[in-house]
N, C-alpha and C positions, 0 to 999 in steps of 0.2 A: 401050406403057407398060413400064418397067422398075423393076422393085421390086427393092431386096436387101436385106438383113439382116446385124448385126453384132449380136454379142453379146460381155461381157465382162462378169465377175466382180468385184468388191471397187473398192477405190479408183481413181479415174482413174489411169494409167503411161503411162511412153513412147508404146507401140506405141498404145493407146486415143485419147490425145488426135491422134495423126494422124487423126482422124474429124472433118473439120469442124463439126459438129452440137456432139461432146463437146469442140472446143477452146472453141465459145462458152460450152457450157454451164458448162465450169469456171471461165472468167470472171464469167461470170454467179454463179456460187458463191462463186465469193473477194470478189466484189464484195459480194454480201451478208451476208457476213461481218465485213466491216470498220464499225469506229466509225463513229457517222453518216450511213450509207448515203446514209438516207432524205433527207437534205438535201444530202448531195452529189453525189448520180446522180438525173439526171433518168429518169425513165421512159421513154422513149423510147428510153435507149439499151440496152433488152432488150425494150421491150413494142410494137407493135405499137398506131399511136390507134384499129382496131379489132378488137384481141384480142379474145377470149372465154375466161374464166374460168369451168366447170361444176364449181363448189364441191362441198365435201362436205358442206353441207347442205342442196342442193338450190338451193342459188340461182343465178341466172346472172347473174357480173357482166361488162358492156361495157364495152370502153377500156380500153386499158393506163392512161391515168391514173388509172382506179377502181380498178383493179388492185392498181396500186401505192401509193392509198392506205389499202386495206384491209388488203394486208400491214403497211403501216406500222403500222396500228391494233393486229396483232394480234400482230405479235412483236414490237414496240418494246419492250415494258415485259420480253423474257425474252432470258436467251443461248441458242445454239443451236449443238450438233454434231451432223454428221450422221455414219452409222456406213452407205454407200454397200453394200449386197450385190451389186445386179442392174444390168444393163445392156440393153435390146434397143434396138436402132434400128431403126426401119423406115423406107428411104429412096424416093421417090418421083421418078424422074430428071423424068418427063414435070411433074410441075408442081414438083418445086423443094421440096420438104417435107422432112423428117425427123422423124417420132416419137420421141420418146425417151420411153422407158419405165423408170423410174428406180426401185426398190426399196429403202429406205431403213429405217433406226432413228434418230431423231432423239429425243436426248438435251433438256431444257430447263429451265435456270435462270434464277428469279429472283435478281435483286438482291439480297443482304442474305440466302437460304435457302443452308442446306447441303443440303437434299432435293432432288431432279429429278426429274424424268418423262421417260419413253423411252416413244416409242408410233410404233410400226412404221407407214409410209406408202407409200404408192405415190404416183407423178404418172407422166402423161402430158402430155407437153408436143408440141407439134406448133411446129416452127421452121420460116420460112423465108423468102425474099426479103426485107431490111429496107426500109423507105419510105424515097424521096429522102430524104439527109444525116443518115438517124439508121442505130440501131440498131448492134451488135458485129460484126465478122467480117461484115459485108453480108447478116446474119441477126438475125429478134428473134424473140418468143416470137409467135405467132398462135391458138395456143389452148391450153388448161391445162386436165383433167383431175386432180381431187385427191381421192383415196380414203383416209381416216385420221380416226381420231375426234378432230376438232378441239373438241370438247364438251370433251375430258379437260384440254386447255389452258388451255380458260375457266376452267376450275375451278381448277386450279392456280395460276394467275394470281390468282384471287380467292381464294385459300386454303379453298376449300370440299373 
């Protein structure tokens, strides 16, 4: 088994996105950035039909299809920037993996508010091998770790 490691600081550049793991992932990024994601990108072509998502509230959801309809649910209604600090990748040659371990500030507005909320995140995303005919780069996501008080969003969303 051969393990290595990459690390990198701040914004994806040049030299970073030569990382297969982080060429997906930036796609995977810009994709989720754009107007109407959620009805124009199927799920599949980042999620895995059986990812695993271990939420930050304890829940476990199965399926990239759940996956991707609970993010719908839950950033549809806000904009979102993220402010990228950290990087680790942990690569796994013998089975095909990558960790990414992603450190973030993620900025979020509603609609119609001049206010935001920034609330520092982690994820752990573990990428690899995508299923016959789907997935980006011949990679989608297979399991997601999410560490950040996604409570502070509910709230804000709801103006409480």
């Amino acid at each position: 088994m051969t393990i290595t490691t990459f690390v990198h600081y701040g914004a994806l550049d040049e030299a970073a996105l030569k990382h297969p793991a982080l060429t997906f992932y930036a796609t995977y990024s810009k994709t989720f950035g754009e107007p109407n994601f959620f009805q124009n990108v199927s799920f599949d072509q980042f999620y895995a039909d059986d990812a695993i998502q271990y939420d930050t509230d304890g829940k476990v959801i199965r399926g990239g299809r759940a996956i991707w309809a609970g993010y719908e649910e839950l950033y549809k209604p806000v904009g979102q920037k993220h402010d990228t600090k950290s990087w680790i990748i942990v690569s796994d040659s013998e089975k095909g993996t990558h960790e990414i371990h992603v450190e973030m500030i993620s900025t979020f507005q509603a609609p119609g508010r001049s206010d935001t909320l920034a609330i520092p995140r982690i994820f752990i995303y573990t990428v690899g091998k995508a299923d016959e005919g789907k997935g980006t780069f011949g990679f989608q996501h297979r399991q997601i770790k999410s560490f950040w008080d996604k409570g502070e969003l509910e709230k804000y969303v709801l103006h409480k």
